[in-house]
C-alpha positions in Angstrom: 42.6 -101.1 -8.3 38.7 -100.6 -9.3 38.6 -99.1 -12.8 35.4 -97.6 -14.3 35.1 -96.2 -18.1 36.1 -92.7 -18.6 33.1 -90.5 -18.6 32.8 -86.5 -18.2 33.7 -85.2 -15.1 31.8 -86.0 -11.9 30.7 -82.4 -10.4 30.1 -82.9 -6.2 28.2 -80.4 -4.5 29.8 -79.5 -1.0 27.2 -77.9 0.8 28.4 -76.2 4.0 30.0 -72.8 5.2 34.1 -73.5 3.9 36.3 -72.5 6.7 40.5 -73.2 5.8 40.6 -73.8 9.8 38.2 -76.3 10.2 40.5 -79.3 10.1 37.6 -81.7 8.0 37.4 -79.2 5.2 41.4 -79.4 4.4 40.8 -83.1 4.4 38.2 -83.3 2.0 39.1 -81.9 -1.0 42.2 -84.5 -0.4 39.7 -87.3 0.1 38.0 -86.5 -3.5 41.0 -86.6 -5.2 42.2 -89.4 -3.6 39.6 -91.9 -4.1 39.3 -90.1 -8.1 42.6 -91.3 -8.6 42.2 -94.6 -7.2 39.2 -94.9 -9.2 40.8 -93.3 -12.2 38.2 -90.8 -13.0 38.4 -86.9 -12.5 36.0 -85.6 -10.1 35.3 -81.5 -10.0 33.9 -79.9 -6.7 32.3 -76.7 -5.6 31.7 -75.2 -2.1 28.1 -74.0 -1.7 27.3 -72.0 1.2 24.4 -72.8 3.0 23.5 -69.2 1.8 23.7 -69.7 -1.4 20.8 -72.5 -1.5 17.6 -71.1 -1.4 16.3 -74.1 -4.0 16.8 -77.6 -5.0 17.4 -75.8 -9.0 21.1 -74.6 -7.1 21.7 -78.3 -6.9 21.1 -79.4 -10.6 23.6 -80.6 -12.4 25.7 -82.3 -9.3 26.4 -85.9 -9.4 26.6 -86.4 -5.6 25.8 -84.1 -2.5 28.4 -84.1 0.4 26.9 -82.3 3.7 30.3 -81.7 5.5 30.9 -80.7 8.8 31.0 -77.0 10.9 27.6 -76.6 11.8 25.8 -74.7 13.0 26.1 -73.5 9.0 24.8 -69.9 8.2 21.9 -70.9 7.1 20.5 -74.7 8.2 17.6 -74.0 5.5 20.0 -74.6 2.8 21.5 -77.9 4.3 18.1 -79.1 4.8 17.4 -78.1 0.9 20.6 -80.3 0.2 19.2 -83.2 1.7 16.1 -83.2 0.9 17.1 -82.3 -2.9 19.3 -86.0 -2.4 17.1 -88.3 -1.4 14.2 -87.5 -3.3 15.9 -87.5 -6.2 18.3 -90.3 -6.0 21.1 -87.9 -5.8 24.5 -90.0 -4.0 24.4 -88.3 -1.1 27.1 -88.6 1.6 26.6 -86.1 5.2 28.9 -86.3 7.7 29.2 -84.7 11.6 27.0 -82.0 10.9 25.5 -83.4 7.6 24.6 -86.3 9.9 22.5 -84.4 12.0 20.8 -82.5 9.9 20.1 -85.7 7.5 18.0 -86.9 10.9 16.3 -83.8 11.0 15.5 -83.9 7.6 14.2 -87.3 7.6 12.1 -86.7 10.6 10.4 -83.3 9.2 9.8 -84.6 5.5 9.6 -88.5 6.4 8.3 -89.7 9.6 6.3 -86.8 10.4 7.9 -84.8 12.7 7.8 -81.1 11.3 9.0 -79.7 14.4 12.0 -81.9 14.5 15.0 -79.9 15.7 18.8 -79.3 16.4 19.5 -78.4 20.2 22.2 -76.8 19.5 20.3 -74.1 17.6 16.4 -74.2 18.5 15.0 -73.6 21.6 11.7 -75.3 20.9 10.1 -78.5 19.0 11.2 -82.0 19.1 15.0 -81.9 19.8 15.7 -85.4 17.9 20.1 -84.1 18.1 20.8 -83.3 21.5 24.1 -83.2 23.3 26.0 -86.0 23.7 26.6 -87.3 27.0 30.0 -87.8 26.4 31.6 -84.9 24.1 33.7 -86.8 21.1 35.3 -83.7 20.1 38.8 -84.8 18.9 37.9 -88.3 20.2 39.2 -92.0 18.6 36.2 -94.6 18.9 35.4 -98.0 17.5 32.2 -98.4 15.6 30.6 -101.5 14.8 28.8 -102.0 11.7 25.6 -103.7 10.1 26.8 -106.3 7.8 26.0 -106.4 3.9 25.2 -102.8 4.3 26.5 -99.8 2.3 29.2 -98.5 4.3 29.9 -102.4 5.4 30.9 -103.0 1.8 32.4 -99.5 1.3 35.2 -100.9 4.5 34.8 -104.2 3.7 35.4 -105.4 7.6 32.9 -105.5 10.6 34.6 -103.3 12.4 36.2 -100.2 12.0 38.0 -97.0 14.4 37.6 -93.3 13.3 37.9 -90.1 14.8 35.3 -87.4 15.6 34.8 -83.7 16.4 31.3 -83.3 17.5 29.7 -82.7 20.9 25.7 -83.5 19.7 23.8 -86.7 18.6 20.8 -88.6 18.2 18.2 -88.4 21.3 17.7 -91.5 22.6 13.8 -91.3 22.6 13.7 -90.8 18.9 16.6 -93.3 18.2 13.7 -96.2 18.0 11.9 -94.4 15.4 14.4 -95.1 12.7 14.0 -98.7 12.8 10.4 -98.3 11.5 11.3 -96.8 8.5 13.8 -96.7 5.0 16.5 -94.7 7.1 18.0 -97.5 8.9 21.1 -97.4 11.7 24.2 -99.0 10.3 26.9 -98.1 12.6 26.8 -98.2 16.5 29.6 -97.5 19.3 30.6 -99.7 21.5 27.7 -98.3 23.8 25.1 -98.9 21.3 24.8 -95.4 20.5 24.1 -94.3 16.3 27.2 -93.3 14.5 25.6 -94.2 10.8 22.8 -94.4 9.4 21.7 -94.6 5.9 18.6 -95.0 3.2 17.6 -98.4 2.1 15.5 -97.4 -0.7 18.1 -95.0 -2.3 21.0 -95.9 -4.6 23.7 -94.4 -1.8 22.6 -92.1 1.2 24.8 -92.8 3.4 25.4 -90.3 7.2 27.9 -91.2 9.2 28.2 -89.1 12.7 32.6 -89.2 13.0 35.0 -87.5 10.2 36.1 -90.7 7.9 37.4 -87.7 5.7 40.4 -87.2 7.8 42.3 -90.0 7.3 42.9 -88.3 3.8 45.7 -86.1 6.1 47.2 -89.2 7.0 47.8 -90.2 3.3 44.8 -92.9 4.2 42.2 -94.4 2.1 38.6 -92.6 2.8 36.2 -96.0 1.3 33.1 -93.9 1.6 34.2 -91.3 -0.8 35.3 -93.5 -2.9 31.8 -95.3 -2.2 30.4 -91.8 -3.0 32.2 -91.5 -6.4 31.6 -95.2 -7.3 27.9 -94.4 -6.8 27.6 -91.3 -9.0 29.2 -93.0 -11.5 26.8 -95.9 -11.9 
């Protein structure tokens, strides 16, 4: 067991429309406790509504940022503010399913220079950098390799890892490329090559990752990103 010094209690932002039937929001309030106990701290969380963010000042005072899944959200402005909020400030920031898309998004608009960077799923015009996958993984089991001595390699602490998804869009292949030539590199590939994480080299932890690791907290699991997440915040 990993034990870090007793310090107030970690506040984590979860910024994304709460739904009791979506299957990845019962798991994660399961997932933060877990990895709090494991890491014997406590660890406090809210539920902000894409709605409800209209600024990066809704996000002061949060040790880490967790974009969850169940887009489209409400209001994909406020997801975007999230983001953005989490990497320019050094925020921990952890996105998954959803939060991995729009984290791409982001990062093209703000980053690399693509302000019309957009979500198929919702816009009908500008560069669709998330499109449909061609293969829905929506309740789907899949092996993902991933980069070694990276964030989320350390967080597993294997090569190699299987986790489930619910999610029918992903990176376009034409824009896949562009990653490579900046900070927000591809750590975590299927066993087609396609991106299922990605995260920010010059950040303390920003880490996407495009299946639900959060589940496995149903299953009485260990979730290591969260636990990554916490770990981060902390230091």
């Amino acid at each position: 067991m990993t034990h870090i010094p007793v310090k107030d209690t970690l506040r984590i932002a979860l910024v994304g429309d709460y739904n009791h039937d979506v299957v990845a929001h019962q798991a994660i309030p399961l997932a933060i406790d877990d990895a709090a106990a494991v890491l014997e701290i406590t660890a406090d969380y809210d539920w902000l509504a894409t709605s409800e963010i209209t600024s990066g000042d809704d996000l002061v005072g949060y040790d880490a940022i967790w974009v969850v899944p169940a887009s489209p959200y409400k209001n994909p402005e406020g997801a975007f503010i999230a983001i953005q909020y989490a990497r320019e400030n050094a925020i921990p920031f952890l996105g998954t399913c959803g939060g991995f898309q729009h984290a791409i998004i982001e990062y093209a608009r703000h980053v690399l220079g693509y302000e019309n960077a957009a979500h198929q799923e919702t816009d009908s015009e500008g560069k669709m950098v998330i499109v449909p996958l061609t293969c829905s993984l929506v309740e789907q089991t899949a092996s993902i390799e991933l980069r070694p001595n990276t964030l989320i390699a350390k967080a597993y602490g294997q090569p190699e890892i299987s986790e489930g998804y619910h999610c029918n869009y992903g990176i376009a292949e034409d824009f896949a490329a562009k990653l490579e030539k900046g900070d927000l590199r591809v750590t975590g590939w299927d066993e087609e090559g396609e991106i299922r994480a990605v995260e920010l080299v010059s950040h303390p932890f920003f880490v996407a990752t495009l299946f639900q690791h959060e589940r496995n907290a149903l299953a009485g699991r260990p979730v290591p990103l969260v636990q990554a997440l916490l770990r981060a915040a902390y230091d």
